[in-house]
DRENPA-3360 file (N, C-alpha, C; in nm, 2 decimals, always signed):
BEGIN
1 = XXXXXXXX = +1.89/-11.01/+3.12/+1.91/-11.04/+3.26/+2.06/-11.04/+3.29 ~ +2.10/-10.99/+3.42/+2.26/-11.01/+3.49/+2.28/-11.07/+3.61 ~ +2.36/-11.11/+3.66/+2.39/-11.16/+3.72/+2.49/-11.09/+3.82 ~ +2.53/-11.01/+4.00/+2.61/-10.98/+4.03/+2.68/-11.07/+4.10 ~ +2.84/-11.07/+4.13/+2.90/-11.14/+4.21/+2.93/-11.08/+4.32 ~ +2.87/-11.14/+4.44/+2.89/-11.01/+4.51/+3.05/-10.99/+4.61 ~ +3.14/-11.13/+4.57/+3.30/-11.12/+4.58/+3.39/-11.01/+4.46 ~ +3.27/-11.01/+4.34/+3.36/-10.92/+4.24/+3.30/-10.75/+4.25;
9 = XXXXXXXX = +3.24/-10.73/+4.36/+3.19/-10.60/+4.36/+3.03/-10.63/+4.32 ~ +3.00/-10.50/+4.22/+2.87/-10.48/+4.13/+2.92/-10.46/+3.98 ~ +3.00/-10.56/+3.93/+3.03/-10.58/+3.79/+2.91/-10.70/+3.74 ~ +2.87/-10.64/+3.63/+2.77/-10.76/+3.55/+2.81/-10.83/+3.46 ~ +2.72/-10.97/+3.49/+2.76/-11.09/+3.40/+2.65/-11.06/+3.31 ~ +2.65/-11.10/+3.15/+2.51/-11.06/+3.11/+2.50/-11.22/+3.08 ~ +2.35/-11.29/+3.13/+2.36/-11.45/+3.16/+2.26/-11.48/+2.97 ~ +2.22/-11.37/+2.96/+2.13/-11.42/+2.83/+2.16/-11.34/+2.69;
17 = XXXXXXXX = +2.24/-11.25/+2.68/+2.23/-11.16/+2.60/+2.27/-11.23/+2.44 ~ +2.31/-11.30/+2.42/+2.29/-11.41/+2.30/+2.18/-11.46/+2.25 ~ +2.07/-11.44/+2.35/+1.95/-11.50/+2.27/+1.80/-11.39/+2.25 ~ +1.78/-11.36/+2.17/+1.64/-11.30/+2.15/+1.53/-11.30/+2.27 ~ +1.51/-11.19/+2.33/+1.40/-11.19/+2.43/+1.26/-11.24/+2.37 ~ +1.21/-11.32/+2.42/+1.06/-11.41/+2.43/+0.96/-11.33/+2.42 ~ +0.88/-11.32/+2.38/+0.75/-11.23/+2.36/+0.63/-11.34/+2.42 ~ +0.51/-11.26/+2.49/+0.45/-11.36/+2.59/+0.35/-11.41/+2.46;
25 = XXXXXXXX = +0.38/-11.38/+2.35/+0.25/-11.44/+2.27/+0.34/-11.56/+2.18 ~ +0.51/-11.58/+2.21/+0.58/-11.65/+2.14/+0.55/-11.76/+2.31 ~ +0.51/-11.75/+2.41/+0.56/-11.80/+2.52/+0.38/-11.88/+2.56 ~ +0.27/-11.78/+2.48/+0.13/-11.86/+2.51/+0.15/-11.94/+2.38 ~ +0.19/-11.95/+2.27/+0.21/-12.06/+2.18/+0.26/-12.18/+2.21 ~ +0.33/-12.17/+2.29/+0.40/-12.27/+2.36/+0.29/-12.38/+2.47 ~ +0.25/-12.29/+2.55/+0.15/-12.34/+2.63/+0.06/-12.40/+2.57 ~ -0.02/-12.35/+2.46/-0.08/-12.39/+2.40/-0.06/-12.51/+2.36;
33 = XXXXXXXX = +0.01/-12.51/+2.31/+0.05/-12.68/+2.25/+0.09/-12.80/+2.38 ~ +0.14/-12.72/+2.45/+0.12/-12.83/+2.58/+0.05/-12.84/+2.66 ~ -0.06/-12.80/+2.66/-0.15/-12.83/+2.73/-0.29/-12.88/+2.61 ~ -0.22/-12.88/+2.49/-0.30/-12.95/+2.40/-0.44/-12.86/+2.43 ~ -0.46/-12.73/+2.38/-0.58/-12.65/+2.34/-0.72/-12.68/+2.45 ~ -0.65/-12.69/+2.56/-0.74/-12.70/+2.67/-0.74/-12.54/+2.75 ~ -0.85/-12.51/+2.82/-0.83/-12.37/+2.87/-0.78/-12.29/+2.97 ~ -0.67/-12.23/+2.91/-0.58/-12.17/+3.01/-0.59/-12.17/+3.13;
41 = XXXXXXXX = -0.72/-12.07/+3.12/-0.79/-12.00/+3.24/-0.80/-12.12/+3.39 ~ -0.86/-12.26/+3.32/-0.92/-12.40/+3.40/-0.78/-12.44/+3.44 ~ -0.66/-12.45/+3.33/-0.55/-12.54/+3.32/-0.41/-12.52/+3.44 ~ -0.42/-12.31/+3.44/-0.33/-12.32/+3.47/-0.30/-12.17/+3.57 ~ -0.43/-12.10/+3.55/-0.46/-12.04/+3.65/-0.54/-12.09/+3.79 ~ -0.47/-12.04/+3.95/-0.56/-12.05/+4.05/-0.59/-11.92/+4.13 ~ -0.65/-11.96/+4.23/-0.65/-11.90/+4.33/-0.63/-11.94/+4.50 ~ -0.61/-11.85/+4.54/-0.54/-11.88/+4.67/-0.70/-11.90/+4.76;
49 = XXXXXXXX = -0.69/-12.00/+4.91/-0.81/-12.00/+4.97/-0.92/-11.86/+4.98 ~ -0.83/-11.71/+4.95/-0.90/-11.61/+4.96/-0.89/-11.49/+4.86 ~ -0.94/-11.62/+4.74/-0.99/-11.56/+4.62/-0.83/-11.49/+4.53 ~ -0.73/-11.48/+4.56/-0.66/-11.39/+4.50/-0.59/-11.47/+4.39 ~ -0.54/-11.42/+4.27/-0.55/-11.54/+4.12/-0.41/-11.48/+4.14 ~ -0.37/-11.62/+4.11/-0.19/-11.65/+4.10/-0.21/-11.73/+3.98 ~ -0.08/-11.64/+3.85/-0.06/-11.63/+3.75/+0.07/-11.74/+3.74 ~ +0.03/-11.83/+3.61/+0.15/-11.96/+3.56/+0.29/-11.86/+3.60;
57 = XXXXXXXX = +0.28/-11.75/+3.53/+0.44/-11.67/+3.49/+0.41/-11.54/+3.53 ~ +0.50/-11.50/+3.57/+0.51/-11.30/+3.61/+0.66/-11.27/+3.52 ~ +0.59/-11.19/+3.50/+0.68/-11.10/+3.43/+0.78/-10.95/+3.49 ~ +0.82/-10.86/+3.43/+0.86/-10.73/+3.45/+0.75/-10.62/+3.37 ~ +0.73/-10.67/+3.28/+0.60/-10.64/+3.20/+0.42/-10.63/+3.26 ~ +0.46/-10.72/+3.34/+0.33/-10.74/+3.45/+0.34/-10.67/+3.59 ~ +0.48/-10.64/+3.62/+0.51/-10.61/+3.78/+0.47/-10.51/+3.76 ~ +0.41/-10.47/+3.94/+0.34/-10.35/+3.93/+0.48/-10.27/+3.98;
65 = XXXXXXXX = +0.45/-10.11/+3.92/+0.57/-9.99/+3.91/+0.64/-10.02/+4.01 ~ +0.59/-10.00/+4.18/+0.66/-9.94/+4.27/+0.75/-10.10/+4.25 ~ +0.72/-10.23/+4.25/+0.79/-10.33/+4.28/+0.92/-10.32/+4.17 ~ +0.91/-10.28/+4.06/+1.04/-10.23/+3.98/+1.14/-10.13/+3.99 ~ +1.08/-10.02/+4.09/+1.17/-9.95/+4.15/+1.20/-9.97/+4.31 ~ +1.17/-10.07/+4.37/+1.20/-10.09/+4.50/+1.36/-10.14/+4.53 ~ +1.36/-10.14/+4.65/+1.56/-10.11/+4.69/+1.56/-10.22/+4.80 ~ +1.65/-10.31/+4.84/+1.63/-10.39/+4.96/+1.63/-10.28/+5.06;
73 = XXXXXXXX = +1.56/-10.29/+5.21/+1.59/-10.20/+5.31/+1.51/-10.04/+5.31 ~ +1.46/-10.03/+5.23/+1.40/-9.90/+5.16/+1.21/-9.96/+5.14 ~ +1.12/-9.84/+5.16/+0.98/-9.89/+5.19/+0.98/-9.89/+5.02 ~ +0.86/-9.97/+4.96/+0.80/-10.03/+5.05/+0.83/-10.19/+5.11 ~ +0.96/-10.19/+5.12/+1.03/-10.30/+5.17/+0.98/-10.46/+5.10 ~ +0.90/-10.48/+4.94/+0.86/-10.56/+4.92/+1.04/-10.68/+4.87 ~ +1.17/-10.64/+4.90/+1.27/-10.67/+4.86/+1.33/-10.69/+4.99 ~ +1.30/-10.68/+5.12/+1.35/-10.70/+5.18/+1.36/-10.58/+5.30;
81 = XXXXXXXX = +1.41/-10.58/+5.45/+1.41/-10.53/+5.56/+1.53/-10.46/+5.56 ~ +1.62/-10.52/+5.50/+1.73/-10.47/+5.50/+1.88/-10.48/+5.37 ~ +1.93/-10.39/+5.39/+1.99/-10.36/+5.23/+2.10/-10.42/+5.26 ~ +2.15/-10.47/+5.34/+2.25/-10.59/+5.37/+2.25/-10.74/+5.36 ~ +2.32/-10.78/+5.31/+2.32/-10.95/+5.31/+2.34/-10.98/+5.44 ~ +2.27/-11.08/+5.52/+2.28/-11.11/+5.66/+2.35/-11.28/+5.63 ~ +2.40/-11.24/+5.76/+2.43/-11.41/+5.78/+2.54/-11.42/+5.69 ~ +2.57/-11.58/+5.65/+2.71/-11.57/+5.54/+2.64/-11.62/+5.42;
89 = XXXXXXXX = +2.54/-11.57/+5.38/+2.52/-11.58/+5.22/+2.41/-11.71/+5.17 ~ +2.45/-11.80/+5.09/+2.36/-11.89/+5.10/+2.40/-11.96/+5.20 ~ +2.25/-12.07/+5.23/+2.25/-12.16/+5.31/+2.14/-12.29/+5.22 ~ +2.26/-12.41/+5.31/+2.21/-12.56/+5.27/+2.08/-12.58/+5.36 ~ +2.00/-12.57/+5.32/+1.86/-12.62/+5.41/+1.79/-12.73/+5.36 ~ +1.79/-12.82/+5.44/+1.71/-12.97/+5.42/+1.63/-12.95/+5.52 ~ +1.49/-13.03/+5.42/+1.36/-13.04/+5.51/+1.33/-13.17/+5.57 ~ +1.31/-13.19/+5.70/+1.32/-13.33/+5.77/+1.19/-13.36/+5.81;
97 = XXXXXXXX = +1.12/-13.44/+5.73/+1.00/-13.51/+5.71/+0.96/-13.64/+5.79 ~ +1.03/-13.65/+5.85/+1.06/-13.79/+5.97/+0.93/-13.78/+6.10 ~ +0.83/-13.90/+6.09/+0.76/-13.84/+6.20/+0.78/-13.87/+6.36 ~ +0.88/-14.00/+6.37/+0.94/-13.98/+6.50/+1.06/-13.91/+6.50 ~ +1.07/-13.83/+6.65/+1.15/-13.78/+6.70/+1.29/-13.86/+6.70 ~ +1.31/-13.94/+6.75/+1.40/-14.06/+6.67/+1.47/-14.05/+6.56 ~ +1.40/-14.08/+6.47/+1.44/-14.11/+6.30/+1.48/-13.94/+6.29 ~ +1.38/-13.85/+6.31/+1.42/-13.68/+6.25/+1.50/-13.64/+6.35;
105 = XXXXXXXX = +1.63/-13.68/+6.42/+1.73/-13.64/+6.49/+1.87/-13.74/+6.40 ~ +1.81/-13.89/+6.35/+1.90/-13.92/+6.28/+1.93/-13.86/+6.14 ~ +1.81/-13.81/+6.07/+1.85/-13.76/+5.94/+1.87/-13.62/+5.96 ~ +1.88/-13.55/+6.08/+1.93/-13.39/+6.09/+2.08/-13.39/+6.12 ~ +2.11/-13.49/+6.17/+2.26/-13.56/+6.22/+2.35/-13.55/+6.11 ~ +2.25/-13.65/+5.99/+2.32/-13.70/+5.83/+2.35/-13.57/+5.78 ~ +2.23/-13.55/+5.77/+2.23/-13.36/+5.71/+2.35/-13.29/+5.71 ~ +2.34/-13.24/+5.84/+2.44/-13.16/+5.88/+2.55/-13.18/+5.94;
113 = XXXXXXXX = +2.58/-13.30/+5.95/+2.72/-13.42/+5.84/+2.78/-13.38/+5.73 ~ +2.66/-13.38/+5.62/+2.63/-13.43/+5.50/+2.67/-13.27/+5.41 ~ +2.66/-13.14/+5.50/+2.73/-13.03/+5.45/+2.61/-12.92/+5.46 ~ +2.49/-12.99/+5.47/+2.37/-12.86/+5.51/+2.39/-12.79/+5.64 ~ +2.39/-12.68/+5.63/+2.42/-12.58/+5.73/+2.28/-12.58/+5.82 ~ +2.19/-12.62/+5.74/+2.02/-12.57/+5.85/+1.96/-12.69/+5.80 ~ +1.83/-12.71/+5.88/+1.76/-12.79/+5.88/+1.61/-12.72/+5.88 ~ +1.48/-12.81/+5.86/+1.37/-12.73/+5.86/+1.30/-12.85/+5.91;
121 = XXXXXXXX = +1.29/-12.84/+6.01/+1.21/-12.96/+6.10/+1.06/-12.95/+6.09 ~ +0.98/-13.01/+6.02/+0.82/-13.01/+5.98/+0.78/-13.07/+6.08 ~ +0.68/-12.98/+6.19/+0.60/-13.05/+6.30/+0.41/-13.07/+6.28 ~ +0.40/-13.19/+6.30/+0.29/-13.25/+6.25/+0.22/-13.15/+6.31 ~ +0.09/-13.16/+6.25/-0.01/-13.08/+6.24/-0.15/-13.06/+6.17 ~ -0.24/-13.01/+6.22/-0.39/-13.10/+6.15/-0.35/-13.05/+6.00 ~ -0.43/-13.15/+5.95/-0.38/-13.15/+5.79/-0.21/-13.13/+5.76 ~ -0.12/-13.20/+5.86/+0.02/-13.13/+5.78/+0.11/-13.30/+5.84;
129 = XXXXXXXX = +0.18/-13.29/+5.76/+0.23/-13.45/+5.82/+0.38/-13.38/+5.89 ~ +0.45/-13.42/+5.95/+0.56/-13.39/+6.01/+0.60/-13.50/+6.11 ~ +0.72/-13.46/+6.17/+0.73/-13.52/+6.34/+0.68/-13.46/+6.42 ~ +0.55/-13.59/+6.54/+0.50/-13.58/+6.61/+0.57/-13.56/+6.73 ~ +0.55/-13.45/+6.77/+0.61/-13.38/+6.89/+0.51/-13.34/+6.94 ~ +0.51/-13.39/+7.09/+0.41/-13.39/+7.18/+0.45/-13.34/+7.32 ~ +0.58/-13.32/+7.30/+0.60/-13.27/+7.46/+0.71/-13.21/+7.43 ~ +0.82/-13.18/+7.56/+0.92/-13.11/+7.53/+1.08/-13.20/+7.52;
137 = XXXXXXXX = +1.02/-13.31/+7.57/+1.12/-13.42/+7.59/+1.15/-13.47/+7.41 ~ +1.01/-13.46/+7.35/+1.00/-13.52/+7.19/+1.10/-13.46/+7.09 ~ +1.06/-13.25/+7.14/+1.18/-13.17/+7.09/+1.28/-13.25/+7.11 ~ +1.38/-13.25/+7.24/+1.50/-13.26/+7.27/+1.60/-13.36/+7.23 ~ +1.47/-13.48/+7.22/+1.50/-13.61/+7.12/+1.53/-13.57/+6.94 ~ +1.48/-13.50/+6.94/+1.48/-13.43/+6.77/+1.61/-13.39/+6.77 ~ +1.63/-13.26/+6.84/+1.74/-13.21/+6.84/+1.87/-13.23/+6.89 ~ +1.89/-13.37/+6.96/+1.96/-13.44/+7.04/+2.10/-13.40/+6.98;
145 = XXXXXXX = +2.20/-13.33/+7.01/+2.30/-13.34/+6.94/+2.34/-13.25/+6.83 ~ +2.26/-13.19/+6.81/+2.28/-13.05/+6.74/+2.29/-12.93/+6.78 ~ +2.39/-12.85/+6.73/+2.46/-12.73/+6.77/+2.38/-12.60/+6.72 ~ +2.27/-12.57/+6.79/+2.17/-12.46/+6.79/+2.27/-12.35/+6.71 ~ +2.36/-12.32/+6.76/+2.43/-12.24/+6.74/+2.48/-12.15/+6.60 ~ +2.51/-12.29/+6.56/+2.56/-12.31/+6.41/+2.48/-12.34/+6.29 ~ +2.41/-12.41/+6.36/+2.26/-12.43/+6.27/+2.13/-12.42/+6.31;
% end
């Protein structure tokens, strides 16, 4: 595995190359014993509401071809829309779980104070807990004092 910097160009860091690559039957032994010889299949495989089975671990060994030769910005775009870094790179995103409007304008305030650049405001919703926002005034209270702009 490498790692690019993308201030140092496309020079590689190699982040593992000191240790012996893992073999997935050195990696189900493992499992095995933590999960104390109970069945994989029950333990640690699921599926999603519409049947599709999501795997403990994926591999490169497992990826399917085109997703190993795919490009950001290039079809079948499963890497992305575009082959450019957008925006300035990472970003600090805190999730604000606050259900009045009130309280989740004070901890987006702390936040992005606090050095997070973005926020992810959770709005209540059947089965979903969030801040209850019911009108447009509820928003404005949420966002009272935050710079759309910047974050």
């Amino acid at each position: 595995m490498t790692a690019t910097d993308p201030a140092a160009g496309a020079s590689a860091i190699p982040l593992a190359s000191d240790f012996e690559a893992a073999t997935r039957e050195q990696w189900l032994a493992l499992v095995d014993k933590a999960i104390k010889g109970a069945d994989f299949e029950k333990k640690l495989v699921t599926r999603t509401a519409d049947g599709i089975r999501v795997e403990p671990i994926y591999t490169r060994a497992t990826a399917n071809e085109g997703q190993q030769s795919a490009l950001p910005g290039q079809a079948p775009f499963t890497r992305g829309a575009s082959a450019a870094v957008e925006g300035l790179g990472w970003e600090i995103r805190q999730g604000i779980r606050a259900t009045d409007p009130a309280r989740a304008n004070t901890e987006i305030l702390t936040e992005l104070n606090g050095g997070s650049n973005g926020v992810l405001l959770e709005i209540e919703a059947p089965g979903q807990a969030g801040c209850r926002i019911t009108s447009a005034a509820d928003m404005k209270t949420a966002l009272s004092g935050m710079r759309l702009d910047l974050a």
